[in-house]
N, C-alpha and C positions, 0 to 999 in steps of 0.2 A: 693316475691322471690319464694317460695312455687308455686304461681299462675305461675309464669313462665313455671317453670321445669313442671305443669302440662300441659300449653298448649302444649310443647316444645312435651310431652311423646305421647299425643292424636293425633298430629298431624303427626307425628310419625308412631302410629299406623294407621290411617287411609290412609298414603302412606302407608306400605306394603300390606292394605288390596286390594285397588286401584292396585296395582300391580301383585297382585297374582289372582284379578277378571279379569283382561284383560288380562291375560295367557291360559284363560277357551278358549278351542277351539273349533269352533262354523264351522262344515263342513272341509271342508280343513286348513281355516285361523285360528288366534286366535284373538279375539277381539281386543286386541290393531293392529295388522295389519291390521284387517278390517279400523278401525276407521284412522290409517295412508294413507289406500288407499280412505277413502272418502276425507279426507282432502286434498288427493292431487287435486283428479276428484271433487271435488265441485264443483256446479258451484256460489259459493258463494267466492270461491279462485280466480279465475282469475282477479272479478275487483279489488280487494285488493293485488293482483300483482300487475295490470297496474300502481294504485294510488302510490305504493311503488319505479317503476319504473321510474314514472315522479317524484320523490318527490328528487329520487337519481340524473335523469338529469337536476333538478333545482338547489340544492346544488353544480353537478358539473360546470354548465356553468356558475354559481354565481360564486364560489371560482376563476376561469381562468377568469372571467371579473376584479375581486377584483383583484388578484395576474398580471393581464397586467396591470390594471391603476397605482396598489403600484410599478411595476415594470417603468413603462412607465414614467407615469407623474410625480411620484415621484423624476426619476432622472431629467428631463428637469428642475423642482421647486427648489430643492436642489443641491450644485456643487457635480459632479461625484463621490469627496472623500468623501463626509456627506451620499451619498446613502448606505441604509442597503446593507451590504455585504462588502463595499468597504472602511469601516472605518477603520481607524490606530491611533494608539497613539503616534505616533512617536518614539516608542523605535524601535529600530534595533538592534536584536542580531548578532554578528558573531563572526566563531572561530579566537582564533589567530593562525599567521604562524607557531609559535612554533606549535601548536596543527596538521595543516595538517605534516608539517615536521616529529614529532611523527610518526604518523600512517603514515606516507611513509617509512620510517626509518624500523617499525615492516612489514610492509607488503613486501620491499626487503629482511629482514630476513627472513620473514616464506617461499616467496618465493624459494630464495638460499636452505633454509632446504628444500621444497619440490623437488627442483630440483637435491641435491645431494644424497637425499631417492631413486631418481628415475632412478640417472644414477648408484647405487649400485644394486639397483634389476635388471637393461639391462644388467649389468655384468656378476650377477650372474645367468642371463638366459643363454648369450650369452654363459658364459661357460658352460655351462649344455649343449648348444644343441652341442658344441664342440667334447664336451666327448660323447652324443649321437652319433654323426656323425662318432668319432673314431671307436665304439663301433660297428658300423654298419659297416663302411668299414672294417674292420678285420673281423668281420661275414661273410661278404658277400665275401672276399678272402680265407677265410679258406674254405666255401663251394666252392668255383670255384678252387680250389687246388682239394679238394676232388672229383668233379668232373672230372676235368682232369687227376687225377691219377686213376679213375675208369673207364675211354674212354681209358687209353693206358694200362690199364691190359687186357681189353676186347680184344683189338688187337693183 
């Protein structure tokens, strides 16, 4: 147990010291950059790309061979219902007519409520813009009074 938490602490310490060595700045760079731009520009990195690259389109053009034959030959061997994807148990859920009835029933109410919300708010615009409207032509006649009674003083 002891021995654990030891290696646990050493190793430990010997990342921060690893990481506070490759922070030493060396010219422009600091070591750990250095060391991430050889590993990019290797040329010990590229064939260990390549290898990785064929390794990824082996796996892929395996899996899409695999996945058309379980696809393919699969269903022609087994009937159409036994192919994975297409299995049933033969239970069948559905609502009853009571249940759409319900929710047609709640959804002509809510609708009726939204549409009598809607024709009390057109009301009470409509009369607002009434009274607006009033409001405006009696403005607009008191001024044309007052202008016309100041065209026939001036006269």
């Amino acid at each position: 147990m002891i021995g654990d938490f030891l290696f646990f602490l050493k190793t430990l310490i010997m990342t921060f010291i690893v990481i506070l060595v490759l922070q030493i700045k060396v010219g422009e760079l600091t070591l750990e950059q250095k060391a991430a731009h050889w590993a990019r520009q290797s040329s010990l990195v590229e064939p260990i790309q390549e290898v990785a690259h064929g390794g990824l389109l082996i796996v892929r053009d395996g899996w899409r061979k695999l996945y058309g034959l379980l696809s393919g030959e699969a269903q022609e061997i087994f009937k159409s219902e036994e192919a994975p994807g297409n299995r049933s148990l033969g239970i069948t859920l559905e609502r009853s007519k009571e249940y759409f009835k319900e929710k047609a029933s709640k959804a002509k109410a809510a609708a009726k409520e939204q549409s009598e919300i809607m024709e009390e708010v057109a009301r009470e615009k409509a009369e607002e813009a009434r009274r607006i409207a009033k409001e405006k032509a009696h403005q607009m006649a008191d001024e044309l009074s007052e202008n016309l009674s100041d065209s026939d003083l001036d006269e």
